[in-house]
Phi, psi and omega in degrees: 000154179263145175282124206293341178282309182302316203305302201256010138306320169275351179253008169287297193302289155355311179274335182291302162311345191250032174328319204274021195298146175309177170260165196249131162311131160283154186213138184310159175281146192231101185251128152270136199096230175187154159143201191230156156186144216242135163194163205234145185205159180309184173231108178197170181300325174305320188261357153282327170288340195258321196297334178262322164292294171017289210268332190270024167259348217292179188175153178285105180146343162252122176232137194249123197249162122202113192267126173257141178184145166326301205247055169282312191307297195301299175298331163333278190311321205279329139347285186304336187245000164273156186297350160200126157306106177307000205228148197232000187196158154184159176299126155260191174190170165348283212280313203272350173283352191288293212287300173339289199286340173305309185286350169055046154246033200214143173258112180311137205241308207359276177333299197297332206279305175327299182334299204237040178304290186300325215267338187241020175051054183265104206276144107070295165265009172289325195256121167322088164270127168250105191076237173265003176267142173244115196274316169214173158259127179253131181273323248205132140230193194188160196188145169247148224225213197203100142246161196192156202304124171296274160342299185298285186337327178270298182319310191266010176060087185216114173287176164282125189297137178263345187185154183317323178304289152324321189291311168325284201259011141299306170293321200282342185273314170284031190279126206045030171316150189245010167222064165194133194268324183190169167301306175205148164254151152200164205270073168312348204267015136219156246277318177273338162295290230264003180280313184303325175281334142341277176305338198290302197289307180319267159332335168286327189282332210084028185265182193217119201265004161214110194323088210322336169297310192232016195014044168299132180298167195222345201289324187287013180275190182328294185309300172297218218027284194307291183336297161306314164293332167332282157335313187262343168286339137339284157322343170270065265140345210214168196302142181281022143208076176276001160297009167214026193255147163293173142276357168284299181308320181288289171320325166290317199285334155281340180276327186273036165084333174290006159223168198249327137282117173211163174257106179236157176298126178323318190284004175255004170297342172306352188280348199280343191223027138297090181318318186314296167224041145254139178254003203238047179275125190064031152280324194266121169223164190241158184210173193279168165302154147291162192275140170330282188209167216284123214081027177244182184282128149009135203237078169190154174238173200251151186223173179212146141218155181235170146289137189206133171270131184280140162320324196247023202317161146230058161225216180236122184308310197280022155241345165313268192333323149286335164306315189265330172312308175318275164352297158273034175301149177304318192305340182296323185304287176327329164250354183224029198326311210288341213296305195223183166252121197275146155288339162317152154291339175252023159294127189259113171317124180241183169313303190315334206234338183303308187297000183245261188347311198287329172305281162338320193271349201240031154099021181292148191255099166341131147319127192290135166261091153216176219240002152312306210272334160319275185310332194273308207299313154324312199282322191288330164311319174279355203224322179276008167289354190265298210279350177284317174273024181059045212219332143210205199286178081044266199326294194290007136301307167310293191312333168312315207275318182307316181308315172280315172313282193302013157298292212274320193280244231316351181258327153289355186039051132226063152234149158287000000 
């Protein structure tokens, strides 16, 4: 597999540097052929905007489907692993292509990409490889950062915290601001968010989460402890039912002012100076995460997302492909730069985005793609929410989730 941390260091860096790349002509959707096609993808703002060019290719004899939902992580595989897909495409990421590709349900794009290379400017660092395969195309890339109140912070002389500890003893000071409901959020409220916030904090610690040899859990040791507890003394910082708040909750709850601090995906900062639905506008600035503990490594990992066609399609790959090649045409770069941080070259790096390149500089670590890490972030998701909520320890959270994890790797088989 390329290796994935230089891949996306060099297209970070790459996109930091090339402000001055010429621009792209806009250009109408040009589809050859006909025929219908579906595809399925998360739901946040970059990909409800590519869910809409998409959709401007449709014409008569072409119909373009595109469903965004939450619960892309599920419906994917299980699409993918029937005997013919309803989804003739979809949107992945890091964590979510592993399992796909482990299971030899992706279809190698090499042929398309050669095909339509010239005609959709498809560069270099765009493309996802397991060997000599090219698995997906990725537009996007993201890491989730530390925003925070400009303002509150400054009324209490307060810096922007660098590590938890700093975070920590921030909040204690800002205990009964009287324009603040709480201090900080970050997105506990379903099984696979609060798994993620996990792993973010877990690695920072130095922990590993499945033994590379024998993919035996590695997470219920010291480092997960620390993590958890960690995590859950956070939680009293936070809203008392931040076990349901999402990552869509943490974000309302920061653009309508009730906290002063949250960990959110980079790539929605511009929503903070949406007049539309923020109330905090040019108030909010972003920073790489703080660090487990001080002097340590940074508590966020670095992501992409891509496009990938399933194996098992019942429509025709080379109009998936093109359909979606549209979507992420440069001129999209071009009309929407502030939205995300784009993998094009003529993506221009903004204030929105800084917290993400500084992340990259200062050593955040790709999401591990292995279809190990996939299963422990579910089993953790599903099992440390008890010890947050006080019902039982730490420990007997993790062992539950090791408990669950060698379940699911032994049923996939790689554990005996």
């Amino acid at each position: 597999m390329k290796t994935v941390s230089s891949w996306l260091a060099s297209a970070v860096l790459a996109a930091t540097i090339s402000s001055l790349a010429p621009s792209f002509a806009n250009a109408a959707c040009s589809i050859e052929g006909s025929g219908e096609v579906n595809v399925i993808t998360n739901f946040f703002p970059t990909l409800e905007l590519l869910a809409k060019k998409m959709k401007e290719c449709e014409k008569p004899g072409l119909k373009v489907e595109v469903k965004t939902t939450t619960e892309s992580k599920v419906e994917t595989p299980r699409a993918f692993e029937a005997a013919s897909s309803p989804f003739d495409g979809a949107a992945v990421a890091n964590s979510s292509i592993v399992q796909l590709q482990a299971k030899g349900q992706l279809m190698p794009l090499n042929d398309l990409v050669a095909k339509y290379k010239d005609k959709y400017n498809i560069e270099d660092q765009m493309l996802i490889k397991f060997g000599d395969d090219i698995m997906a195309v990725a537009f996007m890339a993201n890491a989730q950062v530390l925003y925070f109140r400009k303002d509150i912070l400054e009324k209490h002389g307060l810096a922007v915290p660098t590590n938890y500890d700093e975070l920590i003893a921030a909040c204690e000071k800002l205990k009964g601001d009287p324009d603040l409901d709480h201090c900080f959020s970050a997105a506990y409220g379903n099984s696979w968010e609060l798994g993620n916030e996990f792993i973010d904090i877990f690695t920072a610690m130095g922990g590993t989460l499945a033994d590379p040899a024998t993919s035996e859990p590695k997470f219920n040791g010291p480092e997960g402890v620390a993590t958890l507890e960690l995590m859950t003394k956070l939680a009293g910082y936070m809203s008392p039912n931040a076990l349901a708040i999402d990552f869509g909750g943490v974000k309302q709850e920061m653009q309508q002012g009730r906290v002063a601090m949250a960990f959110l995906w980079g790539d929605i900062a511009a929503s903070m100076d949406n007049p539309d639905e923020s109330k905090v506008v040019g108030k909010v600035g972003f920073a790489p995460a703080p660090s487990a503990k001080p002097g340590g490594p940074i508590s966020t990992l670095f992501w992409w997302d891509g496009y990938v066609i399933p194996k098992n399609l019942d429509g025709d790959p080379d109009l998936t492909f093109q359909v979606m090649m549209e979507a992420i045409k440069a001129d999209t770069v071009t009309e929407n730069n502030d939205i995300t941080l784009w993998l094009r070259s003529n993506y221009k790096p903004t204030q929105y985005a800084d917290a993400i390149v500084k992340s990259v500089e200062a050593g955040a670590p790709p999401f591990p793609m292995t279809p190990q890490v996939d299963l422990a972030i579910l089993a953790l998701g599903e099992n440390i929410g008890d010890a947050i909520a006080g019902k039982e320890s730490a420990q007997q959270s993790l062992d539950d989730a090791a408990k669950a994890y060698s379940r699911a790797a032994t049923d996939a088989g790689y554990m005996k």
